[in-house]
C-alpha positions as CSV (number, residue, x, y, z in Angstrom):
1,X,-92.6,47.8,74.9
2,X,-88.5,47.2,74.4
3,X,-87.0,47.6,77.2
4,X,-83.4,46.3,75.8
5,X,-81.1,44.9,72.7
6,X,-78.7,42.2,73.5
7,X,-76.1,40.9,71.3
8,X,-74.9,37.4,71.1
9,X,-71.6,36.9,71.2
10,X,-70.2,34.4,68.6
11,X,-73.8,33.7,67.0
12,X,-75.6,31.1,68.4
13,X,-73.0,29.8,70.3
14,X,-73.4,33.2,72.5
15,X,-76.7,32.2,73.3
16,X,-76.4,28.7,74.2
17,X,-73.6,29.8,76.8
18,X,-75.8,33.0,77.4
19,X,-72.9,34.9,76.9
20,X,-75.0,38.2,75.6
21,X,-74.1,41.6,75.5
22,X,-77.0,44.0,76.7
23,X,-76.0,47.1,74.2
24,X,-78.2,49.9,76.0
25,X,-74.9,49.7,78.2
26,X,-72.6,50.4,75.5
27,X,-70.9,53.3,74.6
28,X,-73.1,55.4,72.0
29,X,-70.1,56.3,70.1
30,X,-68.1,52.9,69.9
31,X,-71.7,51.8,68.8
32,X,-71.5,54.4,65.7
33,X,-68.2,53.7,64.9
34,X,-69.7,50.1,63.7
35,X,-71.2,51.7,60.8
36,X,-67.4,52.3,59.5
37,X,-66.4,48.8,60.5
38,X,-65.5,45.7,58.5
39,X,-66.1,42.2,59.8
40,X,-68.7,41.2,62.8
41,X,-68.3,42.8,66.0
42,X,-69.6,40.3,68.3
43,X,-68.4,37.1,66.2
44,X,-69.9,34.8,64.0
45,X,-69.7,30.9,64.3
46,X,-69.9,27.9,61.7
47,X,-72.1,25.6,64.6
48,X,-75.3,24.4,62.6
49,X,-77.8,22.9,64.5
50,X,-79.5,20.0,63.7
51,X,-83.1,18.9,63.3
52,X,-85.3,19.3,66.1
53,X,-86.4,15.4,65.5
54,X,-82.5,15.0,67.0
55,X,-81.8,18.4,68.9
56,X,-84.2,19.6,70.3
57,X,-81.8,20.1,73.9
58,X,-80.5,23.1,72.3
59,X,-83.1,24.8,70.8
60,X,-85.1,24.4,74.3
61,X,-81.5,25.6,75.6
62,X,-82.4,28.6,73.4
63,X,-85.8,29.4,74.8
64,X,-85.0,28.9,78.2
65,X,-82.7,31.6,77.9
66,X,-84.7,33.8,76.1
67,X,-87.5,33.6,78.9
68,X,-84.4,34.1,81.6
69,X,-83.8,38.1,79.7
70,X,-87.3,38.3,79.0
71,X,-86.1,38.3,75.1
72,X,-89.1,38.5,72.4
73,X,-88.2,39.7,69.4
74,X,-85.0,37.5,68.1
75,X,-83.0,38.7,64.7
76,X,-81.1,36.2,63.5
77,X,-78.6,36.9,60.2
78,X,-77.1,34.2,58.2
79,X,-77.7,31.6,55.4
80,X,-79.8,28.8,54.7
81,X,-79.0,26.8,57.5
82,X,-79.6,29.8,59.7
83,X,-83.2,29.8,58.1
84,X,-83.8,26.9,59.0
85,X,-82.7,27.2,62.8
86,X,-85.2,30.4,62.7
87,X,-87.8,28.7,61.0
88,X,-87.3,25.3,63.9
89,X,-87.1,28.1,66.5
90,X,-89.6,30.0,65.8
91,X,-91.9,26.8,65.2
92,X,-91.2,25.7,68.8
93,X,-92.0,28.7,70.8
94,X,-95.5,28.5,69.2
95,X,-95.3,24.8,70.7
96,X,-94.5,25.8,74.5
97,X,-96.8,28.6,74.4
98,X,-93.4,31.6,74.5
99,X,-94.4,34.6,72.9
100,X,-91.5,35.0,70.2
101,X,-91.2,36.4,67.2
102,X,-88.2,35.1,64.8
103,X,-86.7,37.3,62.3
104,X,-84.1,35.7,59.8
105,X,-81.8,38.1,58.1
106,X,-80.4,37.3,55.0
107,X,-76.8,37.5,54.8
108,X,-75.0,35.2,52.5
109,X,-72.5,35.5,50.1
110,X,-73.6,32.9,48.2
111,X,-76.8,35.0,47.4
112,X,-78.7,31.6,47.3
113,X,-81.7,32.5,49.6
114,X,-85.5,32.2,48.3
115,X,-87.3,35.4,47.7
116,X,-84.1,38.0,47.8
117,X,-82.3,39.8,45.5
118,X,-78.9,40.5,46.6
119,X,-78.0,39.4,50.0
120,X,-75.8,41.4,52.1
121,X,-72.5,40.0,51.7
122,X,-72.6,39.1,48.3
123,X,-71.4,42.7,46.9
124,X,-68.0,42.5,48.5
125,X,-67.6,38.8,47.7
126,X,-68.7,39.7,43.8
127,X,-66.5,42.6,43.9
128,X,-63.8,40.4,45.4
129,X,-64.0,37.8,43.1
130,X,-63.8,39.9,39.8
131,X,-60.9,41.7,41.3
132,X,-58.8,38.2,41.8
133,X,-59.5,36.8,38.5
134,X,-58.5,39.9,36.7
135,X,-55.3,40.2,39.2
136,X,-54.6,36.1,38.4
137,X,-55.2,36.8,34.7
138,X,-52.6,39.8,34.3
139,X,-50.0,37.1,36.3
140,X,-50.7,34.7,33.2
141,X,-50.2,37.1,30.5
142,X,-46.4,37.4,31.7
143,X,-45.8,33.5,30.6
144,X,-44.9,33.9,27.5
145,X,-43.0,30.8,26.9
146,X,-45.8,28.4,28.0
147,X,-49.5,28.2,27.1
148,X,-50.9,28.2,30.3
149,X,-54.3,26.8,32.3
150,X,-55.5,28.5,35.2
151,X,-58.6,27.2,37.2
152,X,-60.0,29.4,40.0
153,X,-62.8,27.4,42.2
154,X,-65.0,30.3,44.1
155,X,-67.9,29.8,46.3
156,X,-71.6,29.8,45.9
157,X,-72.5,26.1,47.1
158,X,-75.3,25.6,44.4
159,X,-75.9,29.0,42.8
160,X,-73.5,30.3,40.0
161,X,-74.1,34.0,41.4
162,X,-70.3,34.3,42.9
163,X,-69.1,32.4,39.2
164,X,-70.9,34.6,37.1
165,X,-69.8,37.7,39.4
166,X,-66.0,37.4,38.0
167,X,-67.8,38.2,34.6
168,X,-67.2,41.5,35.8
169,X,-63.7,41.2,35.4
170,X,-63.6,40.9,31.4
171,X,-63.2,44.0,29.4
172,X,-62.3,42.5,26.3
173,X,-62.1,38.7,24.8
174,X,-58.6,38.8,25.8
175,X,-59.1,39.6,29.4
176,X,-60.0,36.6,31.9
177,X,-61.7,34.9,32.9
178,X,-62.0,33.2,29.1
179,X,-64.2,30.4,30.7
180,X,-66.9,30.2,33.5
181,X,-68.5,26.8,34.7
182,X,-71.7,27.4,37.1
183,X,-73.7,24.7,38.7
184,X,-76.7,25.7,36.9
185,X,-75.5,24.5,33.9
186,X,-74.3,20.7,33.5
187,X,-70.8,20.0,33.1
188,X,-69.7,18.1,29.9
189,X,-65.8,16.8,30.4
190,X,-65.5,16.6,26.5
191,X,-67.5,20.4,25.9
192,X,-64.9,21.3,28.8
193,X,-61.8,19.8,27.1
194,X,-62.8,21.7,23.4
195,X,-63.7,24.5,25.0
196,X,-60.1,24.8,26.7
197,X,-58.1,23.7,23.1
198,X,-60.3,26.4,21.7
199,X,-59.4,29.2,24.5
200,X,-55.5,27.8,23.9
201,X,-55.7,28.1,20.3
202,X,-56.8,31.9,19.9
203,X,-55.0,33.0,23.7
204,X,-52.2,31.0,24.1
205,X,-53.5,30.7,27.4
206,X,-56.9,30.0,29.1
207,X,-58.3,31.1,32.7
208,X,-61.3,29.4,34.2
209,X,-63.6,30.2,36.8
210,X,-65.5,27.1,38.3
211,X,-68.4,27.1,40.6
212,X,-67.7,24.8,43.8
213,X,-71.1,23.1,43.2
214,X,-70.7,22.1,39.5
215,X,-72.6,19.2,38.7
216,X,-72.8,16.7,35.6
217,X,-75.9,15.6,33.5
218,X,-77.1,13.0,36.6
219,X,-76.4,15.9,38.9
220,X,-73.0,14.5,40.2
221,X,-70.7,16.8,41.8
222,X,-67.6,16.9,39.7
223,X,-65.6,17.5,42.9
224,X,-66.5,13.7,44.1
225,X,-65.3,12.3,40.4
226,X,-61.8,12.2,41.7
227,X,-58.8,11.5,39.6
228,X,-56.0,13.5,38.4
């Protein structure tokens, strides 16, 4: 039987201060308006928890309020560190004998979870990023006098979805982004450098999209090489 729905304020944080928000109490109507609203009502955090092996305080933190609002049923949206937590979580109350069931919700932009399609988030960030690199690649057509090279790093951690998303941008060779560099594919410095002359030779410029998790052949991130 549900007797309630409480809201966390600020993710997790919100529950390990047991700062929640018991929404039966709510306003119906404020409640609807969140259909038409951008952006998290009760806040979001970046706090990732650790292994249980070396925090298991806080997730017992967790459960012990849980049991304090009778809470059973716990939805819990985010990435892949958030799966984890829900996995840890959920793997723990089965330990101590609580009655919980653990929900993770996928919601990443980086669209990088197991068994999911399209995560929520990842349409705005997709339309997002095709919009800036075909807003960035008008700017270059203006500079005439130079032959220009624009990079634009995007998100995505160690998927190429975001990358390939700015794709959508290109309505004809001219258009950028000319170049894309996803993590899924290894990164060459000399393919790069050719491929860039090549883009300069027919464009007189050359726009580049690169994946934040671009790796080389020994799956090295190119963002630890260093160097100028």
């Amino acid at each position: 039987v549900f007797t309630g729905v409480y809201g966390s304020f600020n993710g997790i944080m919100g529950v390990l201060k047991e700062e929640l928000f018991d929404l039966g109490r709510e306003d119906p109507r404020e409640i609807s308006r969140l259909k038409c609203s951008p952006g998290a009502a009760l806040g979001s955090c970046r706090h990732k928890l650790k292994g249980l092996e070396t925090n298991r305080a806080d997730y017992e933190r967790i459960l012990a309020v849980f049991r304090a609002h009778d809470i059973r049923f716990f939805f819990y949206a985010g990435g892949n560190d958030s799966m984890d937590t829900a996995d840890r979580l959920a793997g723990l109350a089965a330990d101590m004998k609580y009655d919980l069931i653990v929900l993770g919700v996928p919601k990443t932009v980086d669209n990088d979870l197991a068994f999911t399609d399209h995560c929520p988030g990842y349409g705005s960030v997709a339309k997002y990023t095709a919009v800036s690199a075909m807003e960035a690649g008008r700017d270059t057509e203006s500079l005439y006098t130079h032959d220009t090279t624009t990079v634009q790093e995007v998100m995505g951690r160690n998927a190429g979805w975001i990358a390939a998303a700015a794709g959508l941008a290109r309505r004809t060779p001219e258009d950028a982004p000319h170049l894309i560099y996803m993590p899924e594919v290894p990164f060459s410095v000399e393919k790069f450098v050719a491929d860039v002359k090549a883009c300069l030779a027919e464009f007189k410029r050359c726009f580049i999209i690169a994946g934040e998790g671009i790796r080389d052949a020994d799956g090295n991130y190119i963002a630890d090489a260093g160097g100028a």
